[in-house]
SERO-4910 file (N, C-alpha, C, O; in steps of 0.05 Angstrom, whole numbers):
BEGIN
 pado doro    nc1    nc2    nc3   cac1   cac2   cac3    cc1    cc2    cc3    oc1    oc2    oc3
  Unk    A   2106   1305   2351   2106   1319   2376   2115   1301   2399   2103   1280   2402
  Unk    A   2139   1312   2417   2131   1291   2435   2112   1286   2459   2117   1272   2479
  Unk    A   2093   1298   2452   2069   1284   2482   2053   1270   2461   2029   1266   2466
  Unk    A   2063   1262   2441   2056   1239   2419   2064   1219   2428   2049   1200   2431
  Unk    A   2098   1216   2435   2111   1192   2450   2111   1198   2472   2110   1177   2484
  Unk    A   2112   1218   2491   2123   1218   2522   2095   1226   2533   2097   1247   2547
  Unk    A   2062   1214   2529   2043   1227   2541   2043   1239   2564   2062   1234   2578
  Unk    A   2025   1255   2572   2027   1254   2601   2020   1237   2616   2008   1216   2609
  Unk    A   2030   1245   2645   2037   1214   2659   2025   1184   2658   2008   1169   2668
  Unk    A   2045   1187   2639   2045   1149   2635   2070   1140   2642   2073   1118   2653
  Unk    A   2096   1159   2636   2125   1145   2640   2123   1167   2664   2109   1187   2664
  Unk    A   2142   1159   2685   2151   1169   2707   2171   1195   2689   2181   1194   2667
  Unk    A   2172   1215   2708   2179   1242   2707   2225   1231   2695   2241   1237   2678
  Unk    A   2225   1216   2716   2252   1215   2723   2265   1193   2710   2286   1197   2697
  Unk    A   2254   1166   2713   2269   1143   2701   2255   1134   2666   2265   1125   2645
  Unk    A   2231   1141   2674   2222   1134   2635   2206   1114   2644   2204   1099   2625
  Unk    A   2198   1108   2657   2189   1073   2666   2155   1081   2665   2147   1103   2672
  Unk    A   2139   1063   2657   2108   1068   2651   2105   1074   2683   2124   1071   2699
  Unk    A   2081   1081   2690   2066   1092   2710   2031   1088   2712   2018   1096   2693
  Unk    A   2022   1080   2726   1995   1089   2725   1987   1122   2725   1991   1139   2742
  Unk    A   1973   1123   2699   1961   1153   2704   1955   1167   2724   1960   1191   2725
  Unk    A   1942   1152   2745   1927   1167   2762   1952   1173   2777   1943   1186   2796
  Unk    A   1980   1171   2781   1997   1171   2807   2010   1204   2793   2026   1209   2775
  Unk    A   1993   1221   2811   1990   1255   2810   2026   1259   2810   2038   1272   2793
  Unk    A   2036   1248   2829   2072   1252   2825   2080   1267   2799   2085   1292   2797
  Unk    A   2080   1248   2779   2094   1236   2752   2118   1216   2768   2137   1215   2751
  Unk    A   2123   1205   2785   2141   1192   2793   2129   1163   2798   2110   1156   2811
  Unk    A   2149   1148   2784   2149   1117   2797   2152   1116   2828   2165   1134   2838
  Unk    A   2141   1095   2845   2153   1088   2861   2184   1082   2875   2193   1089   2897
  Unk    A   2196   1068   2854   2226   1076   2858   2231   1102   2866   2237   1111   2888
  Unk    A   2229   1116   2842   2246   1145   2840   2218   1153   2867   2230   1158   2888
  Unk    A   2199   1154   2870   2202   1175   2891   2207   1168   2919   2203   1183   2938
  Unk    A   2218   1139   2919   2226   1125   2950   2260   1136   2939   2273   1141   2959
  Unk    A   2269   1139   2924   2298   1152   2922   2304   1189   2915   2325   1198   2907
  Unk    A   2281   1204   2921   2281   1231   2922   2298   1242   2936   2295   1232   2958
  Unk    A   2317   1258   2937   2329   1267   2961   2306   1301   2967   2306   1325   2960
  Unk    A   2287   1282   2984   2270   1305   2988   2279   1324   3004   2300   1316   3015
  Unk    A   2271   1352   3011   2281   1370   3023   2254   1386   3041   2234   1397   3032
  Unk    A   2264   1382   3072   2231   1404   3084   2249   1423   3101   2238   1431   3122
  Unk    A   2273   1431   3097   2286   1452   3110   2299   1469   3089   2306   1457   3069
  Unk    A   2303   1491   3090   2320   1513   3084   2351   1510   3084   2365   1511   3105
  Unk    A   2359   1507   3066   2390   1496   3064   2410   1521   3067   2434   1518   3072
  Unk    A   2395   1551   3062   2408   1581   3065   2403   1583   3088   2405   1607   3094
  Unk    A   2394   1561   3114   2385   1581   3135   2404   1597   3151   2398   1616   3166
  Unk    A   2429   1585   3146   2455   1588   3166   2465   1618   3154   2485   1628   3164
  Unk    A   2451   1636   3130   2470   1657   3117   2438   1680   3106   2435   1702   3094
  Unk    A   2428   1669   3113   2404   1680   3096   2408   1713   3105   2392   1730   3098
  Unk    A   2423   1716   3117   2420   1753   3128   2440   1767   3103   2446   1791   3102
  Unk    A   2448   1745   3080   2460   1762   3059   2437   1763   3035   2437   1778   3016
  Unk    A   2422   1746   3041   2394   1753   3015   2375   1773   3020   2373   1785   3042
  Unk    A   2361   1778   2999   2341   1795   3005   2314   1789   3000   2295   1804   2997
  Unk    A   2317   1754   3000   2289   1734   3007   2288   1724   3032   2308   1724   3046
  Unk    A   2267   1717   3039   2266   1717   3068   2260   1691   3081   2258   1688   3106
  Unk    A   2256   1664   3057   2251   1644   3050   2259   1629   3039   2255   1637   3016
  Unk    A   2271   1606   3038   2280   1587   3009   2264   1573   3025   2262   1575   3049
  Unk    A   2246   1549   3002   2227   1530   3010   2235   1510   2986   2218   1507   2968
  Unk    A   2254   1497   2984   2261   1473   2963   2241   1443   2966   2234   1435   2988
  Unk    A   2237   1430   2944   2220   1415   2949   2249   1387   2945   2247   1370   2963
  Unk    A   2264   1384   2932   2288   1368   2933   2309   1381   2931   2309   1404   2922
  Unk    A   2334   1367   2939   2355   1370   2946   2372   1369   2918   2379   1346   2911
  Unk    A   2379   1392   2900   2393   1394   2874   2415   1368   2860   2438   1375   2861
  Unk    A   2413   1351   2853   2425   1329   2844   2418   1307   2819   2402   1318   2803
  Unk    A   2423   1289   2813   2420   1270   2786   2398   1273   2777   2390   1281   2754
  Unk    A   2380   1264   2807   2348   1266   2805   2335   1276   2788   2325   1270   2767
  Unk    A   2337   1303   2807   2323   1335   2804   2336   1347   2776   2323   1362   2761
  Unk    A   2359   1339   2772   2371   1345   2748   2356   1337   2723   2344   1353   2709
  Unk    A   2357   1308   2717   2342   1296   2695   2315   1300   2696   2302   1289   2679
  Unk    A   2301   1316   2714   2265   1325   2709   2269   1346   2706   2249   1356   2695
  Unk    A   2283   1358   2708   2280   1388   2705   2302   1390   2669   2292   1401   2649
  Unk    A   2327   1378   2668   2329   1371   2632   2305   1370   2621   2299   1386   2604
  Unk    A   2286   1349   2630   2263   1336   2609   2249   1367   2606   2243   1374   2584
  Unk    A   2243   1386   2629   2219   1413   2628   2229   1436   2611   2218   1452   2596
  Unk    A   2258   1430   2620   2266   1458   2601   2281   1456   2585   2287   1476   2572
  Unk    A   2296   1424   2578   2310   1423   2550   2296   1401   2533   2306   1391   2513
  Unk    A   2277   1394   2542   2268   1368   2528   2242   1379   2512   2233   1365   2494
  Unk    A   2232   1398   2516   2210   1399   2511   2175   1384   2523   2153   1392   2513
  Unk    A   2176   1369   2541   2165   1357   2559   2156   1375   2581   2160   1375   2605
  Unk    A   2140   1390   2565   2126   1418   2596   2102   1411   2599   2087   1430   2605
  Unk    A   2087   1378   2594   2074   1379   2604   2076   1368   2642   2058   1363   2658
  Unk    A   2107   1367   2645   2119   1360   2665   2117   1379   2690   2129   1375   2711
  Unk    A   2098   1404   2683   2096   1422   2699   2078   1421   2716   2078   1434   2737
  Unk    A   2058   1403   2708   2039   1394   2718   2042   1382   2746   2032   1391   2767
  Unk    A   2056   1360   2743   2063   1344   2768   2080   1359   2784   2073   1361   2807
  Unk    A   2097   1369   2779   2118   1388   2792   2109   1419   2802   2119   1435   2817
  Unk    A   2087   1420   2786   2066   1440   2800   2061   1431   2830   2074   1438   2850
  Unk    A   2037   1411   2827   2036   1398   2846   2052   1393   2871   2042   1398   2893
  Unk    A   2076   1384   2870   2097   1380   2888   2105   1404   2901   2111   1403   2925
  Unk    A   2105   1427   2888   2113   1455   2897   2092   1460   2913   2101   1471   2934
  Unk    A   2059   1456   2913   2039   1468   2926   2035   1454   2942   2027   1465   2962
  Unk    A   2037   1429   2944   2050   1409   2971   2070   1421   2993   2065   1421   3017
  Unk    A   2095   1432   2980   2113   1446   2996   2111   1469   3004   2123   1477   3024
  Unk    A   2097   1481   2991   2083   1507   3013   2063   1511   3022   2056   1534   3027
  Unk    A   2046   1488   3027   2026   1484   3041   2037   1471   3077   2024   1469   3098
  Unk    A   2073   1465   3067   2078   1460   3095   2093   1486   3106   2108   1487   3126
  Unk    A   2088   1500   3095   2090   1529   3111   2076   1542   3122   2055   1549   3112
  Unk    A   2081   1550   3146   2059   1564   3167   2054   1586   3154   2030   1591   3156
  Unk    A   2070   1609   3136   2053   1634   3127   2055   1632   3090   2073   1633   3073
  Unk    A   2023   1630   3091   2014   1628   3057   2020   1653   3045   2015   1673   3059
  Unk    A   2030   1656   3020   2038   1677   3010   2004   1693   2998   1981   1683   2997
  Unk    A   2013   1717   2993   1984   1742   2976   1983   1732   2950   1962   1731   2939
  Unk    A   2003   1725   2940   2007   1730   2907   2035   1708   2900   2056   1704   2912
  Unk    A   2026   1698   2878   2063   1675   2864   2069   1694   2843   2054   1710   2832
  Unk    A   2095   1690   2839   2099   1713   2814   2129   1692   2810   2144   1679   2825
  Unk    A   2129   1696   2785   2154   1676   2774   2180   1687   2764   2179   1705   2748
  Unk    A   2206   1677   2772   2224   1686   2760   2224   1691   2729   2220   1672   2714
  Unk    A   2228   1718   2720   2223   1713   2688   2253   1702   2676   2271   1694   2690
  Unk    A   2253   1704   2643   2269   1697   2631   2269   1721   2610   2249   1735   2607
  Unk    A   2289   1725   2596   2299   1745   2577   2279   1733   2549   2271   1710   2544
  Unk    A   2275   1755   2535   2257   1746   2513   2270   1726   2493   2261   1705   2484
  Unk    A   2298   1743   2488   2315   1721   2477   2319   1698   2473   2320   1689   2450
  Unk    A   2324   1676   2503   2314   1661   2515   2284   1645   2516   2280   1621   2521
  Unk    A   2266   1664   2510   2241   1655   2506   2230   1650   2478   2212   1635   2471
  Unk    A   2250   1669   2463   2243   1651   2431   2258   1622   2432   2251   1601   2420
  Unk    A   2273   1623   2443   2291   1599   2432   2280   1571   2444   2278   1550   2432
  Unk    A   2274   1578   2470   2255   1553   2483   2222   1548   2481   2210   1526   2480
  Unk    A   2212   1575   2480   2191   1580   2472   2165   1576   2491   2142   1571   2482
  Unk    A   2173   1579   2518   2159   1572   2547   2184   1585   2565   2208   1586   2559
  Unk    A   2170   1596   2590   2195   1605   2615   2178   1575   2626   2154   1570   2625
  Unk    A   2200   1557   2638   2194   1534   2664   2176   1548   2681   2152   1543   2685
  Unk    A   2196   1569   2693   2181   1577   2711   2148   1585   2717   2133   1578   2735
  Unk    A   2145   1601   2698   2122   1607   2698   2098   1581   2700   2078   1578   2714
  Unk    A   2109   1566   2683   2090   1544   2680   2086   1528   2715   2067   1518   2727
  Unk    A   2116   1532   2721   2109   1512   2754   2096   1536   2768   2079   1526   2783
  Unk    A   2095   1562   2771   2077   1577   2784   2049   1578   2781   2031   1582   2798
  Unk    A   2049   1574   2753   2020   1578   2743   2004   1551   2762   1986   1553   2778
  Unk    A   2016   1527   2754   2005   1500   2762   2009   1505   2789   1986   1501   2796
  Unk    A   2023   1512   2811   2031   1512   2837   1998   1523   2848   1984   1515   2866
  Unk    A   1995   1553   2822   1974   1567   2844   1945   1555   2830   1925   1566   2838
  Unk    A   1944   1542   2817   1918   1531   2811   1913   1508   2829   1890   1503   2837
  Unk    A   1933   1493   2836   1928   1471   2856   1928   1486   2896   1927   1472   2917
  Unk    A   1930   1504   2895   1937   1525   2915   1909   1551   2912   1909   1569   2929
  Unk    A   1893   1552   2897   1879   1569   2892   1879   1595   2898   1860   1609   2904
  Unk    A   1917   1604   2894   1923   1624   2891   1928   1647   2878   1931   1642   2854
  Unk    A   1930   1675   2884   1928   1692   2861   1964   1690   2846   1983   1694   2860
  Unk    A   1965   1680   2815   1984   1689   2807   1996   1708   2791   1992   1706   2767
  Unk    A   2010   1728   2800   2007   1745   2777   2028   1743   2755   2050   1753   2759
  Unk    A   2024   1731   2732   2042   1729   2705   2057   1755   2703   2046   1775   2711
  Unk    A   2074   1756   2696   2082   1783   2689   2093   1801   2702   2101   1823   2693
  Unk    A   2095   1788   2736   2096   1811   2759   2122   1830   2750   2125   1854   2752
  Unk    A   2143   1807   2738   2182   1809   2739   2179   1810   2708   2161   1800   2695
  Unk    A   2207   1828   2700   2212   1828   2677   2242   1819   2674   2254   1832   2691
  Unk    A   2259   1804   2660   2287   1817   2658   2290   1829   2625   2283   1823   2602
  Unk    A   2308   1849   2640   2306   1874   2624   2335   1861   2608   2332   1863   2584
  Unk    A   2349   1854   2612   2377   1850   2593   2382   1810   2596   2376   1798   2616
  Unk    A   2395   1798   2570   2397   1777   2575   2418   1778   2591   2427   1800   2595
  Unk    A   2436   1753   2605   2447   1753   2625   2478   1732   2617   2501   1735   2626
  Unk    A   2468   1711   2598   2489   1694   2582   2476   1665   2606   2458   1668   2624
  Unk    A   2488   1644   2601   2493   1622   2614   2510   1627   2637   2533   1633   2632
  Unk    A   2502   1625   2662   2510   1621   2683   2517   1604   2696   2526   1610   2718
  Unk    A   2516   1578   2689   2517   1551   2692   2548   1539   2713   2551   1520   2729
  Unk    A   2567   1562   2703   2593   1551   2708   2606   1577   2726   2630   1580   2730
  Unk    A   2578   1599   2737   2591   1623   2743   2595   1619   2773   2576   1608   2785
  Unk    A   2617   1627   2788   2609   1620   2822   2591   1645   2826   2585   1662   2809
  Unk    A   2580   1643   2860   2558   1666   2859   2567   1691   2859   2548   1707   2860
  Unk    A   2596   1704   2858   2602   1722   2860   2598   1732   2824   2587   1754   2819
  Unk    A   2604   1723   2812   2601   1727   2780   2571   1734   2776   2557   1750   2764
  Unk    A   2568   1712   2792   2525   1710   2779   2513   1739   2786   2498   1749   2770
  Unk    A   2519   1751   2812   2507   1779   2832   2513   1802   2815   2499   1822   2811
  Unk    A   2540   1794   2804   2560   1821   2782   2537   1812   2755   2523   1831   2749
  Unk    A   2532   1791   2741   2518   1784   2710   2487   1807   2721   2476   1825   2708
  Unk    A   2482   1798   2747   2454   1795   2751   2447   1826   2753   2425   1833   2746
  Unk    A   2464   1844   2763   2458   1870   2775   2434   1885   2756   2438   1878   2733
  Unk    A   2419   1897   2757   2405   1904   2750   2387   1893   2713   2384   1904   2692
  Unk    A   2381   1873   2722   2381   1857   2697   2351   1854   2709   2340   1849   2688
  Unk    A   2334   1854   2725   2307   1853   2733   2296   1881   2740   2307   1901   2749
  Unk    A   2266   1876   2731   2251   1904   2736   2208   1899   2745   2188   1889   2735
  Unk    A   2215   1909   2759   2173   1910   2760   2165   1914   2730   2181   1925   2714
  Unk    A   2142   1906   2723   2127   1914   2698   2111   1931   2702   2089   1925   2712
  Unk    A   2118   1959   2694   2107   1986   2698   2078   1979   2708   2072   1992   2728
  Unk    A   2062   1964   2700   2029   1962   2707   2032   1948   2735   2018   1958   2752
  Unk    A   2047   1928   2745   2038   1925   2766   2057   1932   2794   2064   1915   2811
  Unk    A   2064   1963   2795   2085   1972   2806   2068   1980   2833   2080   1988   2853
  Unk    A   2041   1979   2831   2025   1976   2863   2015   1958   2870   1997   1958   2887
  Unk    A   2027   1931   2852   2015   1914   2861   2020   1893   2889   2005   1877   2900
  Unk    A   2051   1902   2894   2063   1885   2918   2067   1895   2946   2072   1879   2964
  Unk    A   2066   1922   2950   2062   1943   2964   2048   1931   2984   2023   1928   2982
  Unk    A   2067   1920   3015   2052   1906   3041   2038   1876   3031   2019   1865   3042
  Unk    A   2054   1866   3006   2032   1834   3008   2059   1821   3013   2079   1834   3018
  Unk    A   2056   1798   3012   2082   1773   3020   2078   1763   2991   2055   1758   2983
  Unk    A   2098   1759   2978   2114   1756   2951   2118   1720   2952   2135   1711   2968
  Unk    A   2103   1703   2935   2121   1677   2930   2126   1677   2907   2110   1678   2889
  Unk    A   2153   1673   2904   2179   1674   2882   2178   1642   2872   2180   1622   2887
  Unk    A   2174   1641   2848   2174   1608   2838   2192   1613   2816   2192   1630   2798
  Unk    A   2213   1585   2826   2233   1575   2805   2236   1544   2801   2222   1525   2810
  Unk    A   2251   1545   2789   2253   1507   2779   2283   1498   2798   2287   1477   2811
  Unk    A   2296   1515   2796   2326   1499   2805   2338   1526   2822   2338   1545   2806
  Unk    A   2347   1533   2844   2354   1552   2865   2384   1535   2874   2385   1516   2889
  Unk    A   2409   1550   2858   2435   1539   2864   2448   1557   2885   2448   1551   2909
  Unk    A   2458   1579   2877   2475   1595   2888   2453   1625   2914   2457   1636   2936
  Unk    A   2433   1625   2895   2407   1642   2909   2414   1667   2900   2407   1684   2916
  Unk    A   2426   1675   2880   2438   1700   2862   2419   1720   2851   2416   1744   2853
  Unk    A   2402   1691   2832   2377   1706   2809   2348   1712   2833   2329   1727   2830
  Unk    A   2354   1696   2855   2330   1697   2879   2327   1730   2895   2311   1746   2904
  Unk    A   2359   1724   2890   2362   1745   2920   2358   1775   2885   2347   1796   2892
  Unk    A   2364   1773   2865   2366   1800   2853   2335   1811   2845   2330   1835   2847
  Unk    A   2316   1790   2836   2292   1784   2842   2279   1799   2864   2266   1820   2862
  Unk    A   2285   1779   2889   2272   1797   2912   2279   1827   2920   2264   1844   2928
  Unk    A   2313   1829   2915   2312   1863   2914   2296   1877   2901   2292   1900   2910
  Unk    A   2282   1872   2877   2272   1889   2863   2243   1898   2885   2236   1919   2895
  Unk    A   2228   1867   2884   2208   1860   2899   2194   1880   2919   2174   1894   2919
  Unk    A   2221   1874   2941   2228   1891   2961   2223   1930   2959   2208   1946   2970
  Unk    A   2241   1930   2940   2245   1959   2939   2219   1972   2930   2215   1996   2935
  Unk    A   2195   1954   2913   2168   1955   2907   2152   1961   2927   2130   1971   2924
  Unk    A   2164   1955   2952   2152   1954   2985   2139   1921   2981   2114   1925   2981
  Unk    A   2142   1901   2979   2134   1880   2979   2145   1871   3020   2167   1871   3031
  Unk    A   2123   1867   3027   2132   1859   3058   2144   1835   3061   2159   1836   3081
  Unk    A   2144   1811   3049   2156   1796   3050   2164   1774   3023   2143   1765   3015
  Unk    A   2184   1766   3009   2192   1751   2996   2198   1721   3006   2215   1717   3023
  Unk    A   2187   1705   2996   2196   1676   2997   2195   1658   2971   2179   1660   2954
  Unk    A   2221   1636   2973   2228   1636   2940   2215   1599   2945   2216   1588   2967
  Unk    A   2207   1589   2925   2202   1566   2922   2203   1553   2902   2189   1563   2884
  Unk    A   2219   1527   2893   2237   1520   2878   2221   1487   2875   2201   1482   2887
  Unk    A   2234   1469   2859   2238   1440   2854   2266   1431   2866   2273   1411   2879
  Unk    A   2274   1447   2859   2298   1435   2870   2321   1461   2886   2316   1485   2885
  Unk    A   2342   1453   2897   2360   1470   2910   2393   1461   2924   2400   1446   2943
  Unk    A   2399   1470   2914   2436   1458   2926   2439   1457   2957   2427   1469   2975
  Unk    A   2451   1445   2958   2457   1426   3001   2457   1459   3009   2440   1468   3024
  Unk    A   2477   1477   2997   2472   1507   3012   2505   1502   3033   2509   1518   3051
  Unk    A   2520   1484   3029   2550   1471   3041   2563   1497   3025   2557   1508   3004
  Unk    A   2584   1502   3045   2597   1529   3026   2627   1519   3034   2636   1508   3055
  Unk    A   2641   1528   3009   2676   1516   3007   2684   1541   2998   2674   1558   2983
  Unk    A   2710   1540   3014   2726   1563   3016   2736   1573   2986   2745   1553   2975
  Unk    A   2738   1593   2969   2757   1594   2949   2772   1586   2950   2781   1582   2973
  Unk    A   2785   1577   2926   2824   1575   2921   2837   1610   2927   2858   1613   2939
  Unk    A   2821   1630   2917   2836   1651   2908   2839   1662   2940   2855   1680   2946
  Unk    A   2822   1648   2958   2824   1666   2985   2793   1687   2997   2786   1690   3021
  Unk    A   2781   1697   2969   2756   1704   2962   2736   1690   2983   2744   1672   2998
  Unk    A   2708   1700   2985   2682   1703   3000   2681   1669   2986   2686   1662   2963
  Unk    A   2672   1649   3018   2668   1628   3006   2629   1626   2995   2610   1640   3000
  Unk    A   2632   1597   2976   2613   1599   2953   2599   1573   2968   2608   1560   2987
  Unk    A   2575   1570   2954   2552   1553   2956   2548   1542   2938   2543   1549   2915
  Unk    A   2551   1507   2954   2557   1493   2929   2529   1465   2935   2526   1447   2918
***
């Protein structure tokens, strides 16, 4: 198994390098004096095209944030949710309005045999236990898999994404006037956020806000084709 070799925190999250247990991070000193941390909203300049009302990134999407988040969701290393729990309930603790309820981006079941954990859930779950918040498992469903999106610009991802999320019939009164926090691992384009919070929304959820590990600069470059420029 590997939390046979990779215990919990003993090696830093990011470089592999031993650690003292007690340092709650999972990060060495190095790596977290080289974080490209993030305490602003990188959508703030466009956010009137989402239908979240929030992005709250805890780093800035890059090498970093990349190789900890490989280790959570392709490495098998979820006990990495732990610390990155943490970090998330740090970052919305520097928000002036606390959310009612965390509810996590889901993943297709498909998807969930094959990895056999959603990330997300796990950094929500840990977010609201260190936050002593209500989470509700289960809130989101997606109803169809969606393929790898990895290489899609956001115009592709909005077209994959269209009705690919749904409430879970049981808790369809559950969001009705509360403020919604949306937990993900990596927030690029804000596609699966913003399709997410429409659902949310249309539940009567009064407010959505999405909160991530990581998130792209939110810098937008024009197409080649002439097309709605993208977020990169």
């Amino acid at each position: 198994m590997l939390s046979a070799v990779f215990p919990e925190n003993i090696y830093c999250m990011c470089c592999g390098d031993a650690i003292d247990p007690s340092v709650r991070s999972g990060l060495c000193s190095r790596c977290a004096e080289k974080m490209p941390w993030a305490l602003g909203n990188p959508f703030h300049s466009y956010m009137e095209e989402f239908a979240f009302d929030d992005l709250l990134p805890c780093v800035r999407y890059g090498s970093y944030a990349r190789k900890i988040m490989n280790g959570l969701k392709n490495g098998g290393q979820n006990y990495m949710a732990q610390s990155v729990g943490l970090m998330l309930a740090e970052r919305l603790q520097l928000s002036w309005d606390m959310p009612d309820v965390l509810a996590a981006v889901p993943s297709h079941k498909s998807k969930l045999s094959k990895r056999g954990y959603n990330q997300a859930e796990l950094l929500a779950g840990s977010a609201a236990r260190h936050l002593k918040l209500p989470y509700q498992k289960g809130l989101l469903v997606k109803t169809r898999a969606t393929g790898s999106m990895r290489m899609a610009d956001g115009r592709t991802r909005r077209s994959m994404l269209e009705d690919s999320f749904a409430i879970t019939p049981r808790f369809e009164d559950a969001v009705a006037g509360k403020h919604v926090c949306l937990v993900d691992d990596v927030v690029t384009t804000g596609s699966t956020a913003d399709a997410c919070a429409r659902v949310l929304k249309a539940a009567g959820a009064a407010k959505v806000s999405v909160l991530c590990f990581g998130a792209s600069s939110g810098v937008r470059k024009s197409r080649a084709d002439g097309g709605e420029d993208e977020i990169f």
